[in-house]
N, CA, C and O atoms as a Tinker XYZ file with bonds, in Angstrom:
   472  protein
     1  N     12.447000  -17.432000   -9.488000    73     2
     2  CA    11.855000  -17.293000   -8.176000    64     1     3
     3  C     12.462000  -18.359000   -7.271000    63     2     4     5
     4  O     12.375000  -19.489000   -7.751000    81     3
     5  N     12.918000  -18.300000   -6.357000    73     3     6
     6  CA    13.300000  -18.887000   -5.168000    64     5     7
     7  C     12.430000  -19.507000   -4.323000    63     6     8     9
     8  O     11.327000  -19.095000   -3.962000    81     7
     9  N     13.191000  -20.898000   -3.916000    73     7    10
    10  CA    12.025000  -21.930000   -3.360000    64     9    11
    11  C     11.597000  -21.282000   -2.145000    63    10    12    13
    12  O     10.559000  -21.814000   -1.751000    81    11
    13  N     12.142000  -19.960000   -1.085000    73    11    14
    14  CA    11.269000  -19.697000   -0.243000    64    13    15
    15  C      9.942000  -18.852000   -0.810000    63    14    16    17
    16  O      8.813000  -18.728000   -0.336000    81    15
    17  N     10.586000  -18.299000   -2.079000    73    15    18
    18  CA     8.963000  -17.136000   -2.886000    64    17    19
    19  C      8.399000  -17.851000   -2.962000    63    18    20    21
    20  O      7.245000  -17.614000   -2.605000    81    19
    21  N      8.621000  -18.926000   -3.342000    73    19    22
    22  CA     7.668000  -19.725000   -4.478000    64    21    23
    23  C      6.989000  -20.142000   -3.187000    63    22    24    25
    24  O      5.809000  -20.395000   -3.434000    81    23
    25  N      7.308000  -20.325000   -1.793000    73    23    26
    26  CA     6.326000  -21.263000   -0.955000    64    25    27
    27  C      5.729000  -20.639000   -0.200000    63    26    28    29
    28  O      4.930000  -21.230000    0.527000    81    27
    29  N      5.943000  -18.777000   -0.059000    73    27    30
    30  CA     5.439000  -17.446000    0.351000    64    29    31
    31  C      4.270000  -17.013000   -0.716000    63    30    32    33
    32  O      3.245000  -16.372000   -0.481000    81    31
    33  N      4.631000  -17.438000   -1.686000    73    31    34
    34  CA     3.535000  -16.822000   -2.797000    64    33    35
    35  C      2.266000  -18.044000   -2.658000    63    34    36    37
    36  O      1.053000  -17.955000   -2.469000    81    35
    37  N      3.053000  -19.020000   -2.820000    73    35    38
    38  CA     1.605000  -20.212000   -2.573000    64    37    39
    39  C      0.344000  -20.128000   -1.364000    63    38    40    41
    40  O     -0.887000  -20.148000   -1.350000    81    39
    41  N      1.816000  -19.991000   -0.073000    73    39    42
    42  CA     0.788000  -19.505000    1.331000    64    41    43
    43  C     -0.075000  -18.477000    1.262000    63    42    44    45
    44  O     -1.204000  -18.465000    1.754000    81    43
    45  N      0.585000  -17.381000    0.494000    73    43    46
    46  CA    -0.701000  -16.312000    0.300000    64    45    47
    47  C     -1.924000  -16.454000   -0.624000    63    46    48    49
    48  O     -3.105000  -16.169000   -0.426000    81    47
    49  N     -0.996000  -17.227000   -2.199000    73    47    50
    50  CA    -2.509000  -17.434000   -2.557000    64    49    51
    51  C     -3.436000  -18.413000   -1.802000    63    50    52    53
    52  O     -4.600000  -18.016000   -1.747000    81    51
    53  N     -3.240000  -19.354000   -1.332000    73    51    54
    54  CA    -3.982000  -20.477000   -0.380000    64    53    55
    55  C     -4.696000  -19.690000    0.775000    63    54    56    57
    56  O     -5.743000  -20.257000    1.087000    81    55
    57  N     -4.451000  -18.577000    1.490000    73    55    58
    58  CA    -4.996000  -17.913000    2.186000    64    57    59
    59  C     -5.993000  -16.631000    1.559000    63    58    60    61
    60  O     -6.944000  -16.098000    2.129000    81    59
    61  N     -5.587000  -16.413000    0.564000    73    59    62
    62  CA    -6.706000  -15.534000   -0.392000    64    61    63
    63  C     -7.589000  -16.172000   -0.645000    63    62    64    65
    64  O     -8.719000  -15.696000   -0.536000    81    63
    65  N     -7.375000  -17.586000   -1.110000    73    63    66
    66  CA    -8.469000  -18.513000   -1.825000    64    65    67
    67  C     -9.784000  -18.950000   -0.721000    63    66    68    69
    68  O    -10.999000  -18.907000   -0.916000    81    67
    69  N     -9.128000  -19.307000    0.295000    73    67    70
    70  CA    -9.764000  -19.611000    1.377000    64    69    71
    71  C    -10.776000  -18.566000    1.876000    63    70    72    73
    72  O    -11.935000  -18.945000    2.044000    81    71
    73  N    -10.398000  -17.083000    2.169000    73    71    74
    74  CA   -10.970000  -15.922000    1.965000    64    73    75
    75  C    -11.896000  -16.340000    1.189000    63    74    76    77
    76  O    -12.921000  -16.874000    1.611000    81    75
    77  N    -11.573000  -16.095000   -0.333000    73    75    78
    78  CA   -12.298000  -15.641000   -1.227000    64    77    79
    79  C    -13.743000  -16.750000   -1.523000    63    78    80    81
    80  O    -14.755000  -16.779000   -2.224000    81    79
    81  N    -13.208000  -17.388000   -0.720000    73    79    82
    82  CA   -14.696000  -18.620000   -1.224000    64    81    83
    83  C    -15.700000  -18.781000   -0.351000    63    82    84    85
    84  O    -16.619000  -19.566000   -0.587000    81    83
    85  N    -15.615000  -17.845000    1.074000    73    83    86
    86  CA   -16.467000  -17.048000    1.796000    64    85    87
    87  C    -16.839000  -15.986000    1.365000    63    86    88    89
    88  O    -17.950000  -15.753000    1.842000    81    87
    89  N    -16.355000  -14.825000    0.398000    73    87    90
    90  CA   -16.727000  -13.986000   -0.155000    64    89    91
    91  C    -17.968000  -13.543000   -1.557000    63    90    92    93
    92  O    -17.889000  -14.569000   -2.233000    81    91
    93  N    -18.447000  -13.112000   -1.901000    73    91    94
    94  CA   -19.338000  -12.811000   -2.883000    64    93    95
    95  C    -18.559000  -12.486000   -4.516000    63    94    96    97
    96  O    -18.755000  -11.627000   -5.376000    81    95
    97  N    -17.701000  -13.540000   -4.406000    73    95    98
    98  CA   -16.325000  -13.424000   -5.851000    64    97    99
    99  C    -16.343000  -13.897000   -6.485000    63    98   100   101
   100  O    -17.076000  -14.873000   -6.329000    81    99
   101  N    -15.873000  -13.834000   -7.385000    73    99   102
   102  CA   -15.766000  -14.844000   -8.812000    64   101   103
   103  C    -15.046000  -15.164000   -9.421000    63   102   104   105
   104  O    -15.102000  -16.223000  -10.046000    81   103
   105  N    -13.848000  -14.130000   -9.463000    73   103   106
   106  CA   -12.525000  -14.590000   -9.647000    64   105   107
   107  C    -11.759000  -13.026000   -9.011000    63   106   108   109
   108  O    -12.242000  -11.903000   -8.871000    81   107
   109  N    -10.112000  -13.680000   -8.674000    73   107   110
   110  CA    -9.311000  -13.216000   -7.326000    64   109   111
   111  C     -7.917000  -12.611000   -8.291000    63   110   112   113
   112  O     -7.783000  -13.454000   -9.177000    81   111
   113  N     -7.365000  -12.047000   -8.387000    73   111   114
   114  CA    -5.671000  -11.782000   -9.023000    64   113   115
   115  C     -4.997000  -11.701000   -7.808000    63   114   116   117
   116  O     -5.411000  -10.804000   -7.074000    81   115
   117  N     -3.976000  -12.454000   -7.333000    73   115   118
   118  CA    -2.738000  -11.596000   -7.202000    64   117   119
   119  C     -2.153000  -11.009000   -7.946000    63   118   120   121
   120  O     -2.026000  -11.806000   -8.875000    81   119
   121  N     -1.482000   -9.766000   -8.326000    73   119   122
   122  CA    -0.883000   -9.366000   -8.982000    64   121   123
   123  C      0.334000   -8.252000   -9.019000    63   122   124   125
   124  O      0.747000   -7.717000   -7.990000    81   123
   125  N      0.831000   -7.984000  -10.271000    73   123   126
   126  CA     2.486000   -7.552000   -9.565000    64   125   127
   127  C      3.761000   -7.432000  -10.243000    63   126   128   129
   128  O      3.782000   -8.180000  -11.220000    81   127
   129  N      4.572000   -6.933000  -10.130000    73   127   130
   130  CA     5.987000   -7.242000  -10.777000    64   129   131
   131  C      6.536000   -8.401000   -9.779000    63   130   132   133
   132  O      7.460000   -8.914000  -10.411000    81   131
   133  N      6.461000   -8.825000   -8.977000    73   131   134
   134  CA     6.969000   -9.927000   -8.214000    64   133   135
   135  C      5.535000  -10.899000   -7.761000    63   134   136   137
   136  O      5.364000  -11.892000   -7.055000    81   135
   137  N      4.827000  -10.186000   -8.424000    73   135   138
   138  CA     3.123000  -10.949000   -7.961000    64   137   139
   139  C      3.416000  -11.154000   -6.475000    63   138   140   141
   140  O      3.796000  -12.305000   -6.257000    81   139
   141  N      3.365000  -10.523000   -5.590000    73   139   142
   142  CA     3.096000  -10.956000   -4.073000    64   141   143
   143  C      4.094000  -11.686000   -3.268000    63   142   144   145
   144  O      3.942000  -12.063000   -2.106000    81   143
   145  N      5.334000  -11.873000   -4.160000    73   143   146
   146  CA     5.948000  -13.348000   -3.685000    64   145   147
   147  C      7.184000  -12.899000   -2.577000    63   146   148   149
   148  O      7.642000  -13.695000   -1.758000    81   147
   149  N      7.648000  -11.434000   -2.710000    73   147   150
   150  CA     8.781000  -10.958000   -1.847000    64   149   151
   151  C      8.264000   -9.713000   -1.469000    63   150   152   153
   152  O      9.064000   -8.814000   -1.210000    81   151
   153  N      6.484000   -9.412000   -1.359000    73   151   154
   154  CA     6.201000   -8.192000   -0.690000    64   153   155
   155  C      7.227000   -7.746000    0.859000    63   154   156   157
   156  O      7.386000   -8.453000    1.854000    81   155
   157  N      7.710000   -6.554000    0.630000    73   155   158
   158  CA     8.813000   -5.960000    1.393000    64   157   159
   159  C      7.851000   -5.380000    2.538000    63   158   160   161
   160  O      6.645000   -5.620000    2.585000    81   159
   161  N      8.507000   -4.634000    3.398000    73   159   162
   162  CA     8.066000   -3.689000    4.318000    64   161   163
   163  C      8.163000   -2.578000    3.558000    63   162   164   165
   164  O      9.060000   -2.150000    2.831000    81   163
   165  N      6.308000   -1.896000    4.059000    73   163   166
   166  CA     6.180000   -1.182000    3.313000    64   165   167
   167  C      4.968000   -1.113000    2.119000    63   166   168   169
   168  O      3.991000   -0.393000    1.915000    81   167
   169  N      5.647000   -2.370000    1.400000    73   167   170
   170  CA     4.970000   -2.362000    0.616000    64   169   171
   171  C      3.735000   -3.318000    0.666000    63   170   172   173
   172  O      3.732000   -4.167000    1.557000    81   171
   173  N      2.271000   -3.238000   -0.553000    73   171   174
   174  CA     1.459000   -3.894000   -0.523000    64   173   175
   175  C      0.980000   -5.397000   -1.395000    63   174   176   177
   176  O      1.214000   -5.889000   -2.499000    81   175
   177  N      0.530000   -5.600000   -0.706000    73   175   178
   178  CA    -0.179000   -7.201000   -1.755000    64   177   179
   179  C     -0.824000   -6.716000   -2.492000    63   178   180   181
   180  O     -1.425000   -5.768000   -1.987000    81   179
   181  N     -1.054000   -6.880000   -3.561000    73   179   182
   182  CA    -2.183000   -6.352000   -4.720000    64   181   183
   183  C     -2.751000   -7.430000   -4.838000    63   182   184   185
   184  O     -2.294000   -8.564000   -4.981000    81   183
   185  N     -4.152000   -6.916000   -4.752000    73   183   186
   186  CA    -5.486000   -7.908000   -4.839000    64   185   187
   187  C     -6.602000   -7.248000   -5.817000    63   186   188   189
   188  O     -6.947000   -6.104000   -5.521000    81   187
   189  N     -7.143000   -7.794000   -6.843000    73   187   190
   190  CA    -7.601000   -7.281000   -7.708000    64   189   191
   191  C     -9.344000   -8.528000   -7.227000    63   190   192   193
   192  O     -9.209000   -9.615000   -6.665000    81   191
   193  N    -10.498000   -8.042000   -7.573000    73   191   194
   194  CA   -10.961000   -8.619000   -7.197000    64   193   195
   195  C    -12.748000   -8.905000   -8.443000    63   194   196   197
   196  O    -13.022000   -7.769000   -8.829000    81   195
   197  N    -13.269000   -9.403000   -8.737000    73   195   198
   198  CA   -14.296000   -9.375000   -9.561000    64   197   199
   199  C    -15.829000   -9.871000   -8.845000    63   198   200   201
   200  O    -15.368000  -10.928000   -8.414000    81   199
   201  N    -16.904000   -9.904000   -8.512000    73   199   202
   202  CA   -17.581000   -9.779000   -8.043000    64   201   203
   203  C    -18.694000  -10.982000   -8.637000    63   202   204   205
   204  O    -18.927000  -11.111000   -9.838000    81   203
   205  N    -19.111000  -11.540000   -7.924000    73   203   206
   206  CA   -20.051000  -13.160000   -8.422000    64   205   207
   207  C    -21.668000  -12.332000   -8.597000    63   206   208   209
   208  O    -22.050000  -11.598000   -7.686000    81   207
   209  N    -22.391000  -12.512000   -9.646000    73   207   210
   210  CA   -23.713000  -12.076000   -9.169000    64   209   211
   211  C    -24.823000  -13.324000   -9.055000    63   210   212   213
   212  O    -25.924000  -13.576000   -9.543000    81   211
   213  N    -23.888000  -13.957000   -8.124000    73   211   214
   214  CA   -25.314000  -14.949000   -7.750000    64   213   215
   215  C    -24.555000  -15.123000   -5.834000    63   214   216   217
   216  O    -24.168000  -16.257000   -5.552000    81   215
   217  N    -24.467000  -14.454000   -5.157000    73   215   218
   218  CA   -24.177000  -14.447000   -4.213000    64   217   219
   219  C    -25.578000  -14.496000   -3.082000    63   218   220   221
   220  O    -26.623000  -13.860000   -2.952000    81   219
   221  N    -24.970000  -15.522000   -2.462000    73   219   222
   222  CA   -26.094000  -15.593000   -1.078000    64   221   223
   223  C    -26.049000  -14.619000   -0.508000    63   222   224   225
   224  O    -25.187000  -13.782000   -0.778000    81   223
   225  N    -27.250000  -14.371000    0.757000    73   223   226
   226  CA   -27.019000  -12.679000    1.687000    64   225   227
   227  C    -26.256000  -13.309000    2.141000    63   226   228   229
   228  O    -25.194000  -12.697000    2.026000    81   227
   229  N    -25.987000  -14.900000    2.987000    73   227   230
   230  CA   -24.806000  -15.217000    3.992000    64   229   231
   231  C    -23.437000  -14.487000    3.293000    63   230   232   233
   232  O    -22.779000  -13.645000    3.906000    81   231
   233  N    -23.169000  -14.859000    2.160000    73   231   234
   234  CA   -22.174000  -14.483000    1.434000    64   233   235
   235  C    -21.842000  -12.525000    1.284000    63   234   236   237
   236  O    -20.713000  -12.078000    1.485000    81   235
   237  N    -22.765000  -11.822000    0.997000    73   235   238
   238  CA   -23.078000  -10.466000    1.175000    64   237   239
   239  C    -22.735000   -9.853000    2.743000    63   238   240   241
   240  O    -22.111000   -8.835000    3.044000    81   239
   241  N    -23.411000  -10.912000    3.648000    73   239   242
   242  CA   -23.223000  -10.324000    5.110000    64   241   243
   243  C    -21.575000  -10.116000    5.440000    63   242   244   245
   244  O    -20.917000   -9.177000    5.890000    81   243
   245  N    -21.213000  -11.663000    4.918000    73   243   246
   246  CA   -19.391000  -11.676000    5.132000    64   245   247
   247  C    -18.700000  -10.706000    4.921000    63   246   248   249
   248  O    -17.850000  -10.298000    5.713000    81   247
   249  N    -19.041000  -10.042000    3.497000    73   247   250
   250  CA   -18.631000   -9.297000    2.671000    64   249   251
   251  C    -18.531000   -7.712000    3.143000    63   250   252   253
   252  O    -17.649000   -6.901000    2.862000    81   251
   253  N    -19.996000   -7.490000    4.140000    73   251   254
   254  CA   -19.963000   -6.234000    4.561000    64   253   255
   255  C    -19.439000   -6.197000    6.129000    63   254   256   257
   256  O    -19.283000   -5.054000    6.560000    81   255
   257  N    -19.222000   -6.988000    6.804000    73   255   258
   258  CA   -18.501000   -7.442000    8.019000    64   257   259
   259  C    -17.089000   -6.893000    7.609000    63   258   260   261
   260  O    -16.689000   -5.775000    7.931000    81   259
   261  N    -15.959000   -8.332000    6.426000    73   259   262
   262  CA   -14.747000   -7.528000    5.729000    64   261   263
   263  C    -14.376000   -6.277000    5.504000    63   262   264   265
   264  O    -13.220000   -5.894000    5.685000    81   263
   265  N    -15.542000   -5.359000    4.996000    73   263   266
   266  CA   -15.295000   -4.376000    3.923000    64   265   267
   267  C    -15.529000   -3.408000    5.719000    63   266   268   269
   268  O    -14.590000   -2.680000    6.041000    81   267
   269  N    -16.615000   -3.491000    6.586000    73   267   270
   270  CA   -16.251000   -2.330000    7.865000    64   269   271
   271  C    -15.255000   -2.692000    8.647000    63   270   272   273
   272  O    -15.337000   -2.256000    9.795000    81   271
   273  N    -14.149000   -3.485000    8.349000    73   271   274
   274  CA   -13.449000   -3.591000    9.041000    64   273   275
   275  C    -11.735000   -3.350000    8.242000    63   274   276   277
   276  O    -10.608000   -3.448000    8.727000    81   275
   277  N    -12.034000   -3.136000    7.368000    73   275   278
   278  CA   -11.166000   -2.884000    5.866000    64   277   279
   279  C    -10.271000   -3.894000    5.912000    63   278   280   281
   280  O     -9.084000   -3.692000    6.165000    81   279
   281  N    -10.926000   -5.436000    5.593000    73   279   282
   282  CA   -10.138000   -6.413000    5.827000    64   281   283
   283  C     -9.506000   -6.777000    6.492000    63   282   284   285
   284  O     -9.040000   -7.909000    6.362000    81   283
   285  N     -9.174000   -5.905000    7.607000    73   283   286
   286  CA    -8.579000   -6.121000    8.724000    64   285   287
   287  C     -8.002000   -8.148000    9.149000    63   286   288   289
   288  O     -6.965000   -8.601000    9.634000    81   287
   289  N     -9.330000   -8.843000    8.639000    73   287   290
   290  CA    -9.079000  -10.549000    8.920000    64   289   291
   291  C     -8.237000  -11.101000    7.922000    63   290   292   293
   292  O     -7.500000  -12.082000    8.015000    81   291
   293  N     -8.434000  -10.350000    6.957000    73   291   294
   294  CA    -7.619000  -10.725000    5.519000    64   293   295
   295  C     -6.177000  -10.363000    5.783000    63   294   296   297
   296  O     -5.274000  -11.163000    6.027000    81   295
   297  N     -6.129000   -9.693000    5.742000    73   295   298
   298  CA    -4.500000   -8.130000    6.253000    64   297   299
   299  C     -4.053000   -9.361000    7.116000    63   298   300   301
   300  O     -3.318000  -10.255000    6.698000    81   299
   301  N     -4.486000   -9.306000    8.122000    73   299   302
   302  CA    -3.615000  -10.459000    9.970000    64   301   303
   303  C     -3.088000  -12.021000    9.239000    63   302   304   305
   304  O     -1.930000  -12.436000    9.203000    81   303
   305  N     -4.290000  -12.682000    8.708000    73   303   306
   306  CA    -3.895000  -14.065000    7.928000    64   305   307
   307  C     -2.909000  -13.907000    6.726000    63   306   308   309
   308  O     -2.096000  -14.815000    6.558000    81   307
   309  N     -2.905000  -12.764000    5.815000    73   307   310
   310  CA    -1.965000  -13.099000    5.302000    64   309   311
   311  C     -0.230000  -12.420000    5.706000    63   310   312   313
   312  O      0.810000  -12.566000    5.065000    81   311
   313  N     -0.492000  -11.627000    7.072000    73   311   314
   314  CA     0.786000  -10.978000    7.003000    64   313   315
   315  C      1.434000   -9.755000    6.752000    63   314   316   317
   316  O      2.514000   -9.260000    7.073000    81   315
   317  N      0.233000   -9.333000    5.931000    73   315   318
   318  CA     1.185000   -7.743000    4.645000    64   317   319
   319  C      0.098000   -7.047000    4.984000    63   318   320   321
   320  O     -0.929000   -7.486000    5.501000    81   319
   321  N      0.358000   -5.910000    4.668000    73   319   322
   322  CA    -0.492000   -4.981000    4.162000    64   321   323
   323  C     -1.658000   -5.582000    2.480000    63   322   324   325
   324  O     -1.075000   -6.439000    1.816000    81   323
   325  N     -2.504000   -5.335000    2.148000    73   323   326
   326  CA    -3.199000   -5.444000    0.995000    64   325   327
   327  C     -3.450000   -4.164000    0.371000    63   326   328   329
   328  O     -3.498000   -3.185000    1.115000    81   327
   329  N     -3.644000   -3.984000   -1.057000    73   327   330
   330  CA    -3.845000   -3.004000   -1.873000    64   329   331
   331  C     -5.243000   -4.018000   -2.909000    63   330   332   333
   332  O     -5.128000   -5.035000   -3.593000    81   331
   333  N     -6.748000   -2.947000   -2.511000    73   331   334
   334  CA    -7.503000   -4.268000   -2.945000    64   333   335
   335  C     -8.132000   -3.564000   -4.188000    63   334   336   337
   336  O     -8.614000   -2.437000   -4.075000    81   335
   337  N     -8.121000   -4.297000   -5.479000    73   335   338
   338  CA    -8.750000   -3.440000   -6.550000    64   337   339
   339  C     -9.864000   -3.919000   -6.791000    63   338   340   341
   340  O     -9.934000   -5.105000   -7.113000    81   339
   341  N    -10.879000   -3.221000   -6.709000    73   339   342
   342  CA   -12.633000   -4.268000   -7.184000    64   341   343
   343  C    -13.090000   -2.780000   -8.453000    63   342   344   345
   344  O    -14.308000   -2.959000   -8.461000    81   343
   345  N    -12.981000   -2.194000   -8.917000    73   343   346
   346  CA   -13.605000   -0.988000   -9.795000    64   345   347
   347  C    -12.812000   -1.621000  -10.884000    63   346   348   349
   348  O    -11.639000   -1.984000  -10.797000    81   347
   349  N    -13.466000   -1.695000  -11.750000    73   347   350
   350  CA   -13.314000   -2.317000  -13.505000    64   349   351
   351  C    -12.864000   -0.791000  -14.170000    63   350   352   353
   352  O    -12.314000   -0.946000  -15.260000    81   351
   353  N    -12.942000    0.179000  -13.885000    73   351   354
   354  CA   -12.003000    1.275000  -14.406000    64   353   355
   355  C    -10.903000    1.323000  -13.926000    63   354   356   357
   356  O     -9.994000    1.853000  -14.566000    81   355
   357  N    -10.694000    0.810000  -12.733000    73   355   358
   358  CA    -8.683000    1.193000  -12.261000    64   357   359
   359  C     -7.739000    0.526000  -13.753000    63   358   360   361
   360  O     -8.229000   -0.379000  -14.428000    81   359
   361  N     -6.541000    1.062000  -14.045000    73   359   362
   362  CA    -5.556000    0.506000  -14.741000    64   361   363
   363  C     -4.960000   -0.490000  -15.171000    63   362   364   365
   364  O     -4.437000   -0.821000  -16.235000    81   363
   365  N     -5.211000   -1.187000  -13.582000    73   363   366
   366  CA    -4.342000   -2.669000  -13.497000    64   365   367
   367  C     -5.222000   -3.798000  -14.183000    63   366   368   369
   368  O     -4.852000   -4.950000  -13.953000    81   367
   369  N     -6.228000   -3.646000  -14.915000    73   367   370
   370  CA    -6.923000   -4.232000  -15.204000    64   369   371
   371  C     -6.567000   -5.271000  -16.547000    63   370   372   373
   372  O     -6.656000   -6.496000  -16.625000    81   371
   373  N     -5.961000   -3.869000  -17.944000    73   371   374
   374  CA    -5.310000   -4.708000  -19.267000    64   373   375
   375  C     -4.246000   -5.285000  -18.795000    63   374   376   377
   376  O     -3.881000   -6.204000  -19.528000    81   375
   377  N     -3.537000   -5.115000  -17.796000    73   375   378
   378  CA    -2.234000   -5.978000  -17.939000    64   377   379
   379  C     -2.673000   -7.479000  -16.917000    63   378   380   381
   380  O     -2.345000   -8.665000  -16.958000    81   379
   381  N     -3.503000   -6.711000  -16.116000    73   379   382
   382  CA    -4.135000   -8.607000  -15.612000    64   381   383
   383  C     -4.431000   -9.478000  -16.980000    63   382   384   385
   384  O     -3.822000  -10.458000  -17.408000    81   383
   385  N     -5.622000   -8.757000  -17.543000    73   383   386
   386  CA    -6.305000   -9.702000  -18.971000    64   385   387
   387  C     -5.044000  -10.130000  -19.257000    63   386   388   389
   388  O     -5.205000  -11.296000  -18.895000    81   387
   389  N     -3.724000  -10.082000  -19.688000    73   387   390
   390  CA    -3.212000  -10.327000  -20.610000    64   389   391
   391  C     -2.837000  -11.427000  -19.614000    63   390   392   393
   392  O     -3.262000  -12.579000  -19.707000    81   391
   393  N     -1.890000  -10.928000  -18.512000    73   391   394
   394  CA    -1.177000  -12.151000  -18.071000    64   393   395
   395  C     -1.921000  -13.274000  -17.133000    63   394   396   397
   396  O     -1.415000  -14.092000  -16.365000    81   395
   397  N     -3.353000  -13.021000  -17.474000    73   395   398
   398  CA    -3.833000  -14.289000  -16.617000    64   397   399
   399  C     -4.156000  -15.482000  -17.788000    63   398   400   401
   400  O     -4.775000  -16.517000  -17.541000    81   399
   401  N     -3.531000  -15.062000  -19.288000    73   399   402
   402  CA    -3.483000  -16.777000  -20.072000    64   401   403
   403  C     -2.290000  -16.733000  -19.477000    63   402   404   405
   404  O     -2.227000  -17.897000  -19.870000    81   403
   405  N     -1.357000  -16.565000  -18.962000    73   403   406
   406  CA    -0.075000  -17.619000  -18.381000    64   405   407
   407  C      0.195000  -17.321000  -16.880000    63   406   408   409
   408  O      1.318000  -17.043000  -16.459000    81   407
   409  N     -0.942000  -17.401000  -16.084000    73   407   410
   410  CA    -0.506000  -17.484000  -14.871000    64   409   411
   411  C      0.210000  -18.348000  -13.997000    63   410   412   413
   412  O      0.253000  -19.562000  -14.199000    81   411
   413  N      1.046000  -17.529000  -12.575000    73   411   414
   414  CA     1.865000  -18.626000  -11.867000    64   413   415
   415  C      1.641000  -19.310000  -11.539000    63   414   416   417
   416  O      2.332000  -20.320000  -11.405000    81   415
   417  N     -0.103000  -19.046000  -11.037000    73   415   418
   418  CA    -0.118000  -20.121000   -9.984000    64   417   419
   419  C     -1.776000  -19.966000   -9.922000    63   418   420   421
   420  O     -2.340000  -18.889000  -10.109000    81   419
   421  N     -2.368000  -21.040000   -9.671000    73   419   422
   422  CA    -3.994000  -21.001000   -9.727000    64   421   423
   423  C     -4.270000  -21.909000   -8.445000    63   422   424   425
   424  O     -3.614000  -22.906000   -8.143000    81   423
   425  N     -5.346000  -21.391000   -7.753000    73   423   426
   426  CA    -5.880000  -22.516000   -6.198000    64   425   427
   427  C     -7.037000  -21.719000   -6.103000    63   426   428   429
   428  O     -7.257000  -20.623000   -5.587000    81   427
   429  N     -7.858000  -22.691000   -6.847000    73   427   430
   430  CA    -9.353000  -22.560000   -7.056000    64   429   431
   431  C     -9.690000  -21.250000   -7.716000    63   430   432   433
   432  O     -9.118000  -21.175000   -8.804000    81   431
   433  N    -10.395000  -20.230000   -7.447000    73   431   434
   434  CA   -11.046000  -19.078000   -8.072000    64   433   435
   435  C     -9.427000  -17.577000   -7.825000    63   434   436   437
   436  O     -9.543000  -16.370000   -8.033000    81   435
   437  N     -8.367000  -18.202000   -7.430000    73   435   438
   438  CA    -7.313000  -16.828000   -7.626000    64   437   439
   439  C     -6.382000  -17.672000   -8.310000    63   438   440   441
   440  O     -6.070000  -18.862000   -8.314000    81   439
   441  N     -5.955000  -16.281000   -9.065000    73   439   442
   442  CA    -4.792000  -16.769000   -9.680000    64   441   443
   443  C     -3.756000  -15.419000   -9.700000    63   442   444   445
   444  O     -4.035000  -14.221000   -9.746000    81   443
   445  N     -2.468000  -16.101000   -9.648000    73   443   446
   446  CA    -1.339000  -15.604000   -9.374000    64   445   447
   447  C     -1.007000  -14.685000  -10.964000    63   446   448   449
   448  O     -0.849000  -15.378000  -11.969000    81   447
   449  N     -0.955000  -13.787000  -11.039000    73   447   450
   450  CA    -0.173000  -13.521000  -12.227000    64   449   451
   451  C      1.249000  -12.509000  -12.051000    63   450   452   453
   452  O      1.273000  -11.979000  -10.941000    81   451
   453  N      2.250000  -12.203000  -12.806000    73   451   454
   454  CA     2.965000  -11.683000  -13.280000    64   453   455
   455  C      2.422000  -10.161000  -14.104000    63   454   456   457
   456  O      1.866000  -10.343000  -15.187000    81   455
   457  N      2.560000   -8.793000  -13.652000    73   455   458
   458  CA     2.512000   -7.681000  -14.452000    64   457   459
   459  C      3.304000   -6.669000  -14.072000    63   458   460   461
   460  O      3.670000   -6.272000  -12.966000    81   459
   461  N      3.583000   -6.191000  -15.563000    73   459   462
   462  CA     4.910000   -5.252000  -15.057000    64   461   463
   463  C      4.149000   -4.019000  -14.023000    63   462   464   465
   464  O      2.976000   -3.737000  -13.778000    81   463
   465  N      5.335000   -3.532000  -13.627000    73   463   466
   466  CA     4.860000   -2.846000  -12.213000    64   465   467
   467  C      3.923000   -1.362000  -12.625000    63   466   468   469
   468  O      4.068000   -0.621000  -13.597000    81   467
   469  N      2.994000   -1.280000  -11.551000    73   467   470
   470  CA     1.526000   -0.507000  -12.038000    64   469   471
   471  C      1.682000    0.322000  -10.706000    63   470   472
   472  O      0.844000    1.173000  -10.407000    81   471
């Protein structure tokens, strides 16, 4: 990875994280065959997402503000388009488990991982 990915992938996770700790979450993936780090035109950020169950309503209100606006605040701060996964049946799920024991990159509750392309 190249020192501009590597400082494109950080900015995004640092801007997910920031997100996400206003949100009702618990833990965040980037994830990816390039994990997020040279998202093209076109293409999306993959955001995989898990859900806290001890969330404040402040935290809930945020959450339903985000979600009628389809992230729209998330999407502008980080730049890209997003692809957001929160359903524990989608696919991308075994290849997260696996590669989040060796993830790229961790800043607070997200972590960066590596998965072959889904």
């Amino acid at each position: 990875m190249t020192a501009k990915c590597s400082e494109l992938l950080a900015h995004r996770a640092t801007v997910v994280a920031d997100w996400a700790d206003r949100m009702p979450l618990r833990d965040v993936y980037i994830f990816g065959d390039h994990a997020g780090a040279d998202v093209g035109a076109g293409a999306k950020l993959k955001i995989a997402i898990e859900y806290s169950s001890d969330a404040s309503d402040e935290m809930m209100r945020g959450w339903q503000r985000e979600n009628s606006t389809d992230f729209a605040g998330l999407r502008q701060a980080l730049g890209t388009q997003i692809a957001l996964y929160a359903d524990q049946d989608y696919d991308v799920w075994p290849p997260i488990r696996n590669a989040v024991r060796a993830p790229l990159l961790t800043i607070r509750k997200v972590r960066v991982v590596q998965t072959p392309a889904i």
